[in-house]
N, C-alpha and C positions, 0 to 999 in steps of 0.2 A: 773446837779446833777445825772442823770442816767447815764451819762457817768462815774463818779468818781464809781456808786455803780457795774457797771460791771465792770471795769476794779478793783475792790477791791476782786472781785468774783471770776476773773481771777487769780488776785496771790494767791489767798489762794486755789483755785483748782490746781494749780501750785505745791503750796508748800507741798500738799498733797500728789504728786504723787512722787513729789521726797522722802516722809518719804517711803511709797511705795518699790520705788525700795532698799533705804537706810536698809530699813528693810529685804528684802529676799536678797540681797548680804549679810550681815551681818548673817542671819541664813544659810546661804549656808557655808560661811567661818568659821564660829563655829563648822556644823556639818564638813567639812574636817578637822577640828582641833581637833578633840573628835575621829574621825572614823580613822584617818591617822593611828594607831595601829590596827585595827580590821581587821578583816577577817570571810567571811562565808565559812562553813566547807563546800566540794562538796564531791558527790556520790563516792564512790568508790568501793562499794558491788558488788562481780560481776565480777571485774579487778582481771588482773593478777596482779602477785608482783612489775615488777618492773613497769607497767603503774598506780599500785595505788600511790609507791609513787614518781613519777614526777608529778601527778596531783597536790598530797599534798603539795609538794615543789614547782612548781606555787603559790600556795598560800601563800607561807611563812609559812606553817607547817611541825612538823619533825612527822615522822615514827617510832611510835614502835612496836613490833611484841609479841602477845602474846602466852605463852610458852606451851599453848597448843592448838593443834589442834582439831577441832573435825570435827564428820560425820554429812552431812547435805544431805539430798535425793532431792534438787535442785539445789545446788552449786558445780559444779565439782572440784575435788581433783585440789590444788593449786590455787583458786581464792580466794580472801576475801569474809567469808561469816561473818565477822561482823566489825563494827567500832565502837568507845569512844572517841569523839561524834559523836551523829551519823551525818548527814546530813543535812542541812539548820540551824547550829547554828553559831550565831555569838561568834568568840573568838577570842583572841588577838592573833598576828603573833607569829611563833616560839612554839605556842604549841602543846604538842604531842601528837597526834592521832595512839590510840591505835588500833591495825587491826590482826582479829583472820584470820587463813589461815582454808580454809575446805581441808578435808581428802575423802570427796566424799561421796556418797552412799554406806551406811553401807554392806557388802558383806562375808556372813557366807558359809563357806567350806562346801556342805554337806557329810555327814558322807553314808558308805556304809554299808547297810542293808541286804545286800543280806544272804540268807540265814537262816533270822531271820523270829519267825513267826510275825505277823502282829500288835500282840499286843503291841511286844517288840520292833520291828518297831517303832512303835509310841511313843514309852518311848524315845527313840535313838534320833530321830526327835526333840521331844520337851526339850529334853537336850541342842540341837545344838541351841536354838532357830528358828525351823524351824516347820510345822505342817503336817501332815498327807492331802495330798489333796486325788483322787479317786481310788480304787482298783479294780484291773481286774483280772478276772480269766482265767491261761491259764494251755496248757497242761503243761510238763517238764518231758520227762525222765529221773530217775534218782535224781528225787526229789521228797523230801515227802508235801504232801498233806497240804497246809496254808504256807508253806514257803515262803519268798521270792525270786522270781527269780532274777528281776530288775529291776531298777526304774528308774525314771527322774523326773526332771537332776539326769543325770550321778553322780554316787559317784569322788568325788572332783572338780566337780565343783563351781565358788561360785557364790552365788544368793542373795538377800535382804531378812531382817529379814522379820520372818515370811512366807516366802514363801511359796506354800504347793507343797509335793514330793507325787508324783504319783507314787503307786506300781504295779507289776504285780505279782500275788499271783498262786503257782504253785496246781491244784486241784489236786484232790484226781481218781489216771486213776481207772475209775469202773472196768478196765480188772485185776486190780489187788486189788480189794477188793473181799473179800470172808466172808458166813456164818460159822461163826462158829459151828462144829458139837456137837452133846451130845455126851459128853467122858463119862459119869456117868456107871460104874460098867466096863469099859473098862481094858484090861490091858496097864500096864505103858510101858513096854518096844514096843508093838506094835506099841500103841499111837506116843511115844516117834521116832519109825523109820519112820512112816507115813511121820510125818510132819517135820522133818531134811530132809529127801530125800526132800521134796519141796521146802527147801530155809526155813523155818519158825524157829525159835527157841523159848526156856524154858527160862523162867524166876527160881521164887523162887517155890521150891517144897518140900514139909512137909510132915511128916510122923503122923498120929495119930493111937489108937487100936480101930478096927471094931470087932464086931464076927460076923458071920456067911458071910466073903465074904473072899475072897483068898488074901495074902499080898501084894500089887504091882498093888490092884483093884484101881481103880478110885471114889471119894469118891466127890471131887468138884474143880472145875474148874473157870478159869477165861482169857478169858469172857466167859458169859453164852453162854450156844444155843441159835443160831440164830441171834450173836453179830457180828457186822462186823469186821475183821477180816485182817488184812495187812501183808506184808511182814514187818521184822521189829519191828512187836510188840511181847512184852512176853507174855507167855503165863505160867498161872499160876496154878501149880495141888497138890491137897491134895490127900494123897493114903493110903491104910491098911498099919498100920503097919508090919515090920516081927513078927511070932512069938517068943517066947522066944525059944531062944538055938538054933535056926535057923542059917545056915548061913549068913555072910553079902552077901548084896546083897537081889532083890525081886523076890518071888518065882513066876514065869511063872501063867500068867490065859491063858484065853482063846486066837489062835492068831488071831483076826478078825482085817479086813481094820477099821479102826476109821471112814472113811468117809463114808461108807457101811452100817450096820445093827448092833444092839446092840449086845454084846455077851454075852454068859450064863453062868457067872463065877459059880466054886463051892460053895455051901455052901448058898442057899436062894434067894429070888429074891434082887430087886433093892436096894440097900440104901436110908434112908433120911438121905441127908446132914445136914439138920437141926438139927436132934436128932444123929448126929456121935458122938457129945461130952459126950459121958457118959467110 
């Protein structure tokens, strides 16, 4: 009797193991018959053109190329810096996988400043999309004081946005900065020869009526005394009018150096510029 209940034990342990294997060849051959279309999508970000698509086409997928390029600041100009779909999906053979090409690290011309002062500098910069990095101060013959000499990088070369351009800012030479003197009751023509002989010139100059100072006196100026004073800059003079029926032209005061001592024009002492207006 215990012979008949193990060998009963035996076939049904038997026949169990053949459902067993009956069962995973049969789910093995189901999934080859489900999956024989499929394919999982590979990497391709990264490749060149033509090794993305031979990878793809290994797989049984085609290649399409999207129409536009863009800048990417890790993906060098001409590699795929994107895919549709992307990577580890499953999809059926023959379908087309979309691949953006990069144009590279975005790369802005910069624009040359030279010349410019510093502030306007900075406008120029941030137009280019580019920003103002540090400013140095140097000598420059031959240039005026906050200009720009030159900078880096170099004007046209190109850099990534944002970048910041270093300037070199030309100062201000103290050997040619000067105090302006008190012109006030001076005569014009004197004044007027002083500082042409030096290189300086006249800007806008007016005529208004004084009494008691000679026509061609010096009435107000700009800059004040003791204003600093460049080659280059104008210089601005109000002065006695002529009298009526006078000749054109202003009638001689006294002829003193401008840079020197006041002089003693005819007709009272100093004016206030402030009360000229009457």
């Amino acid at each position: 009797m215990w012979r008949k209940l193990v060998r009963g034990l035996g076939c049904l342990g038997y026949l169990g193991i053949l459902g067993v294997v009956f069962g995973l060849v049969a789910y093995v051959s189901f999934s080859l018959f489900v999956r024989g279309g499929v394919t999982m999508t590979p990497e391709v970000i990264g490749m060149a053109e033509a090794e993305a698509v031979a990878l793809l086409a290994d797989q049984g997928l085609d290649t399409v190329w999207a129409d536009d390029e863009r800048y990417d600041e890790k993906v060098a100009k001409g590699r795929v810096m994107q895919q549709d779909p992307q990577s580890g999906v499953y999809v059926k053979r023959n379908t087309q996988v979309v691949l953006t090409l990069s144009r590279g690290p975005r790369r802005i011309e910069v624009p040359d400043v030279a010349g410019q002062a510093v502030q306007a500098a900075q406008v120029s910069l941030a137009a280019a999309g580019l920003t103002l990095g540090r400013t140095f101060d140097v000598y420059s013959e031959g240039t005026r004081g906050g200009a720009v000499v030159s900078q880096h990088p170099a004007a046209g070369e190109r850099v990534e946005q944002d970048a910041p351009i270093d300037l070199f800012v030309a100062r201000d030479d103290l050997a040619q900065v000067y105090l302006m003197p008190d012109l006030i009751r001076r005569n014009y023509d004197s004044v007027r020869a002083f500082f042409e002989s030096r290189g300086f010139r006249f800007g806008r100059v007016s005529y208004q009526p004084y009494e008691g100072a000679s026509p061609g006196t010096v009435l107000q100026q700009y800059p004040e005394p003791g204003h600093p004073l460049r080659r280059g800059d104008a210089i601005a003079l109000t002065l006695v009018a002529p009298e009526r029926g006078a000749a054109d032209g202003l009638v001689a005061g006294a002829e003193t150096d401008p840079a020197t001592r006041t002089p003693q024009p005819s007709g009272g002492g100093r004016p206030n510029p402030v009360e000229s207006n009457r």
